[in-house]
N, C-alpha and C positions, 0 to 999 in steps of 0.2 A: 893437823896444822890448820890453823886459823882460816878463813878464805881471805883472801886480799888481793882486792880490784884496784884499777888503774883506767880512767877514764879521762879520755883525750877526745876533742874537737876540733873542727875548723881546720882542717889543715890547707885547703885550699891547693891543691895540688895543680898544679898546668905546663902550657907549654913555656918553655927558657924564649920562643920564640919574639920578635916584636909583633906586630898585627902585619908590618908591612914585609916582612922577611916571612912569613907565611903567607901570607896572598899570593906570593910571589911562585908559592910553588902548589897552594891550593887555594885555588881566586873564590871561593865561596864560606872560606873559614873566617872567622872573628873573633881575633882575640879579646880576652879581660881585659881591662884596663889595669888588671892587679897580676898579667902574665909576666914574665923575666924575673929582675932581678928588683925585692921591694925590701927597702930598709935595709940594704948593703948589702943581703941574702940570694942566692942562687936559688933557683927550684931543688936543685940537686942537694944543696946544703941545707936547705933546710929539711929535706927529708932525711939526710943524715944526721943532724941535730935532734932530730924527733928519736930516732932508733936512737942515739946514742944517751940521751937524757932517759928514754926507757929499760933500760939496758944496765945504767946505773942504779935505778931503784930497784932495779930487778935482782942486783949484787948487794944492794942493803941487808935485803930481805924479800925471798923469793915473789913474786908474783902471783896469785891463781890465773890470774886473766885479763884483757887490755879489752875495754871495750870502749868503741869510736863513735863516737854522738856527733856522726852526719859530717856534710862538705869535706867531705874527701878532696873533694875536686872542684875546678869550676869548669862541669863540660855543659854544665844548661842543655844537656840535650832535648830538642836535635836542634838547637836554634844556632850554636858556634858552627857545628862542623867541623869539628878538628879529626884532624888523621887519627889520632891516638884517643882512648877511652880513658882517660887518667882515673876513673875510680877502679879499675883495671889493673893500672897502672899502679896506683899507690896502695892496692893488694900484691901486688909483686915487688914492687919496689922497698914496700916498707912492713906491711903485716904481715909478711910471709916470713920476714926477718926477726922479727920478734922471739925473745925467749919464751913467752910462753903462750898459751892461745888465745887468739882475738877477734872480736867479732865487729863488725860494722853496723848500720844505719843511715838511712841515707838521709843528708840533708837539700833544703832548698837548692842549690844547686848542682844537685846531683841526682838529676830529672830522668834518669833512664828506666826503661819499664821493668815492673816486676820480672817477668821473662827472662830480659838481660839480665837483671841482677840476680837469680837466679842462677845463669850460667857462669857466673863468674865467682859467684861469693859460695854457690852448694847450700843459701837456703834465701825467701824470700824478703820483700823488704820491711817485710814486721813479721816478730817471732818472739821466740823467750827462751831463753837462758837457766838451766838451772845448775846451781853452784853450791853443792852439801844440799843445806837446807836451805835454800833461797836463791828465789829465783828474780830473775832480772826480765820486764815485759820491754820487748826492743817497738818501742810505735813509732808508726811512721806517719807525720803529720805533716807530711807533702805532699799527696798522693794528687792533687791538680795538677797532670805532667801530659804533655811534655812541657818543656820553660817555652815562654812567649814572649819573655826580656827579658834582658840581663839582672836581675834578680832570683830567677828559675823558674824551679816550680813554683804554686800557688800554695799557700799555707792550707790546710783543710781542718788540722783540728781533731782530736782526739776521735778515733772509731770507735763507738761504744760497745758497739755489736761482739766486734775483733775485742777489746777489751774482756768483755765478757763468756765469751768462748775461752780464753785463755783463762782466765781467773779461774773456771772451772775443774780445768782439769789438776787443779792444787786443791791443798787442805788447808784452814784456816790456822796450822800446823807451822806454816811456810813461812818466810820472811819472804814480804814481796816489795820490789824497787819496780818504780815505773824511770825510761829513759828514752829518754825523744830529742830527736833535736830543736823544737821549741815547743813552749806550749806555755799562754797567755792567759793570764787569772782575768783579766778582764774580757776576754772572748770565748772564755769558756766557763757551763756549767758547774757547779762542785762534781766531784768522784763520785761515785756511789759509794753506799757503806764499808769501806774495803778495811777488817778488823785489822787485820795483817801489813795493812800497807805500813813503810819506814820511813820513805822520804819518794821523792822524784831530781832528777839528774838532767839538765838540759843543756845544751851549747848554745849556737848561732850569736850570742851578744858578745862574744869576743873576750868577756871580762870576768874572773870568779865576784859569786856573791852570793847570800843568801837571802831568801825571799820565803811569803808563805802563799802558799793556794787552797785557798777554802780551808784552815788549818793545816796542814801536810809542808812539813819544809821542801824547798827547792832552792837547790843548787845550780846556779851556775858557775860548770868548770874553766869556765874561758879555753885556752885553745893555743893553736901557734898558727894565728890569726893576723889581723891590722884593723884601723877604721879607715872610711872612705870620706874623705871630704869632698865637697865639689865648689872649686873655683870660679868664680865668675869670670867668663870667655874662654876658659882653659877647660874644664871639664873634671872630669873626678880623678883625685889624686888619693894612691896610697902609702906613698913615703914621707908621709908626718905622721911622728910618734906617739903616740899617748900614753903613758906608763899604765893606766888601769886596762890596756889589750897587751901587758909584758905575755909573753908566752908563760906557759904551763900547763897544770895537769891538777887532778883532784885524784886521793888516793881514798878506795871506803876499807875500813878493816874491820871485821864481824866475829864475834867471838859470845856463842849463845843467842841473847834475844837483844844482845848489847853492839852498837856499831859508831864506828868512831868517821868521823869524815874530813879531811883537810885539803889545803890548796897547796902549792908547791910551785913557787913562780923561779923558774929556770934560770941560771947565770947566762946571759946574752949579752953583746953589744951590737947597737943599732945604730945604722949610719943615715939619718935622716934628711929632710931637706931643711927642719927645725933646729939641727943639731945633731951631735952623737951623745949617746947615752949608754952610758952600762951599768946593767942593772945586775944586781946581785942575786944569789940564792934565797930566798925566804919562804916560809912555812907561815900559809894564814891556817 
C-alpha cells in the first residue's frame, strides 16, 4: 500500500477558561487572549472537529500516518502557568484517538523542554520518521525556550549539526521530507546538497500555500488555526475571520520516487464578529 500522510498544524489547544474565571482559582495563570470559545467554536469542539475530519479521510482511504507541525497548544511554558499541560493534553485528548499513528513537533508555543516532551510524547523534540522508503526529519526550530511572551518560544532556525547527524544515518536511496514548524527562506541559509530531498512542510502561518526555499518546494499546510488582530484600545482579537486561515489539512501520497501533495479545506461554519461564514469542502 502506497504510504499516505496527513499533515495537520496549529491547533492551538487551551483552557475553555476566561483569564479572570482562572485567576480566580489559580492567581498566577494567564490566559491567551485566543482561550474559550473563538469563531463560535468551544476548545472541546474543536478538538473534536479535528478527530472527526481525520477520521473521515482516514475512511476514504486509509492513512499511514498524522503528523502535527507544532502549536499544539498555547501553554508558552512556563510564562501562563496554567494547571493543565495542553500539549499533554491534546495527545490524550486527540492523537491518541486517532486511527492511525501520529507524531508531533513542537511549535512556538509549545515551549516546554525536551525533557518534558520527552515524557509525554516517548521521543524528543526533533527526530525522524521513517515510512517504507522515506523518511520524514521532525525539526524543531524553537528551541529558544522557555516563552518570554506571549508569542512563546524564540524562533532559532534550522540545526544544521542535528540536520546532519540525521541525514546520515540514511542512504541517498531514501525519500527524504524535511517538517518543521516554521522556517523562513529569508533567515536562513540554503540546504546543503540534500540529492534526496522532496519538498519541506511547514505550519505556524495559518494558511495552505506553496512557496520555494533556495529551490526545494514548501508547503504551507495551514491548520485549524485564526489570525490575530489588534484593536486600537481593545487589544488583540481572534474572532474575525479570514477565509485564507479556513481550517484544514494537507494530504502527501508517495508511490515510488513520485509524490502527489494537496490541501483539503474542511466544511466549517464560523460565527465571527465580521459575520458568519460557511465555508465549504475544497481540495487545492
Amino acid at each position: 500500500m502506497k504510504p499516505r500522510i496527513l499533515l495537520v498544524s496549529d491547533m492551538h489547544y487551551t483552557t475553555q477558561e476566561t483569564n479572570a474565571e482562572l485567576k480566580a482559582k489559580y492567581p498566577e495563570a494567564n490566559t491567551s487572549a485566543a482561550a474559550g470559545t473563538i469563531l463560535g467554536v468551544t476548545q472541546k469542539d474543536k478538538i473534536d472537529k479535528i478527530i472527526s475530519d481525520i477520521k473521515a479521510e482516514h475512511e476514504k482511504e486509509p492513512l499511514t500516518a498524522v503528523l502535527v507541525l507544532g502549536d499544539l497548544s498555547i501553554d508558552d511554558w512556563d510564562l501562563r502557568k496554567l494547571p493543565d499541560i495542553y500539549c499533554k493534553k491534546f495527545k490524550e485528548d486527540c492523537m491518541d484517538k486517532l486511527p492511525c499513528p501520529a507524531y508531533a513537533l513542537p511549535g512556538n508555543h509549545d515551549s516546554i523542554p525536551n525533557e518534558m516532551w520527552q515524557e509525554i510524547f516517548g521521543y524528543g523534540r526533533e527526530y525522524s520518521v521513517k515510512i517504507g522508503n522515506n523518511v520524514f526529519l521532525m525539526l524543531d526550530t524553537f528551541k529558544n525556550i522557555p516563552a518570554t511572551a506571549a508569542c512563546g518560544g524564540r524562533y532559532s532556525g534550522i540545526d544544521r549539526d542535528f540536520l546532519a547527524s540525521e541525514l546520515a544515518k540514511y542512504t541517498e536511496n531514501e525519500n527524504i521530507f524535511i517538517c518543521t514548524h516554521y522556517v523562513g527562506a529569508k533567515y536562513e541559509e540554503p540546504l546543503p546538497e540534500i540529492s534526496n530531498l522532496r519538498c519541506i512542510f511547514r505550519g505556524h502561518t495559518h494558511a495552505a500555500g506553496l512557496h520555494d526555499f533556495h529551490g526545494t518546494p514548501l508547503y504551507d499546510i495551514g491548520g485549524y488555526g485564526y489570525n490575530g488582530v489588534n484593536i486600537e484600545g481593545r487589544g488583540y482579537t481572534f474572532n474575525i475571520f479570514f477565509p485564507e486561515c479556513a481550517w484544514g489539512y494537507n494530504v502527501l501520497e508517495i508511490e515510488d520516487d513520485e509524490f502527489k501533495v494537496w490541501h483539503k479545506t474542511v466544511e466549517m461554519t464560523y460565527f465571527a464578529e465580521n459575520g458568519t461564514f460557511q465555508i465549504k469542502e475544497e481540495i487545492l
